[in-house]
Every structure is written in C-alpha cells, then in structure tokens.
Phi, psi and omega in degrees: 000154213231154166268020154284330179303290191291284162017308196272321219261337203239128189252180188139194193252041189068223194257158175257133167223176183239153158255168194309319193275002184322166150250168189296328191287331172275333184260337165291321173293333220249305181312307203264308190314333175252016173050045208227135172270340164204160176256116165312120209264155172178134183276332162264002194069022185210333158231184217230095159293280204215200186213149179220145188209149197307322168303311188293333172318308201309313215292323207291315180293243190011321186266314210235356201080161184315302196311353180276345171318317183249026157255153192283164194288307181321335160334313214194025147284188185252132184266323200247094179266154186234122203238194178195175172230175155327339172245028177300141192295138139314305166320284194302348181295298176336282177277003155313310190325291178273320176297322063061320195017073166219147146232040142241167179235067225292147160266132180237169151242083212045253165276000188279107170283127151240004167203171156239165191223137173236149177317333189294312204294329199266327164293335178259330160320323182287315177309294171354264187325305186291311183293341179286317167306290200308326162258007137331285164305317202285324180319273223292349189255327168286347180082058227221000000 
C-alpha cells in the first residue's frame, strides 16, 4: 500500500502549518484548538522548514520554563526532517516511524508539501490490509 492510499482517505483542510518567527505559544494554541500534534514549521505554506510537536513544547517548558512560550518556533523545531512522498510504501513509513520514534510525518512532492501521515494513519492502513488477506484467505480456503 502507497501513502497515497492514506492521503486520498484522509479529509480535513490539509496540512497546518506556522512560520518560523510564530511564537510557541501561537503554535501551541493552533495544537490544541484543531486537536493536532504537530505543526509544520513553512515560511510560505508550501514547503516544510522543520516540525514542532507537543513534545518538543513539554521537553522545552520542563527545561527553561513558561518563558520559552514567547520564543520563536523556530528555536526548538525539528530542522532534519524525515519526509516521504506519496508513493512511498506504508511499510517502510512505519518503521522509519517507529525506529525513529516520531509520529508524523510531512509528505513532499519534491519540496512541495502535500500532506503529513501520522503513526496512527499508517497502523490502521496496515491493519486495513491485514484484515483484507485474512479474508481473503478465509474466501480461498473455503472455497468462495
């Protein structure tokens, strides 16, 4: 299965992004009002400068205090993005994914972001499939 697959399945208003000079505290408000774990940092909106995820907020606050709240995202995104494209394999997202331990993902089309893939979207696209062999198989063995 291709994460072009998950992409087409997944509705909403695309990907939310920030610009770099945002503060954490606006990008933090941005998490929770759409109920989203991370933001693409992108100075047009169209391509993916870094990732900033609720985790890296917590680790910051934990470290410096409330006061890291009024620094720009760019402070304390993630720069060394780890991407995929549409026609990337769902398998192989996973375990970049997971060996890697993050869970999102931007989709580029050469620098053009058109989507992000979350660890969830890509486990249940995997379930998907295993359940479409298993009744596959079950057709074939009953003789159906």
């Amino acid at each position: 299965m291709l994460i072009q697959a998950i992409l087409k399945s997944k509705s909403g208003e695309g990907v939310v992004t920030v610009k770099p000079d945002a503060n954490v505290a606006e990008a933090a408000k941005i998490l929770a009002e759409k109920r989203i774990g991370t933001v693409v940092v992108s100075q047009d909106g169209t391509t993916a400068d870094g990732i900033l995820s609720e985790r890296d907020i917590v680790r910051e606050l934990a470290q410096s205090g409330g006061g890291c709240l009024q620094q720009n995202v760019s402070d304390y995104m993630t720069r060394k993005l780890v991407t995929c494209t549409s026609q990337s394999n769902v398998e192989e997202v996973l375990t970049q994914m997971t060996e890697g331990r993050f869970r999102h993902m931007p989709v580029l089309e050469g620098e053009k972001l058109v989507g992000i893939v979350t660890l969830g979207d890509v486990v249940k696209a995997q379930l998907s499939a295993v359940a479409m062999e298993k009744d596959a198989l079950e057709g074939m063995i009953m003789g159906h």
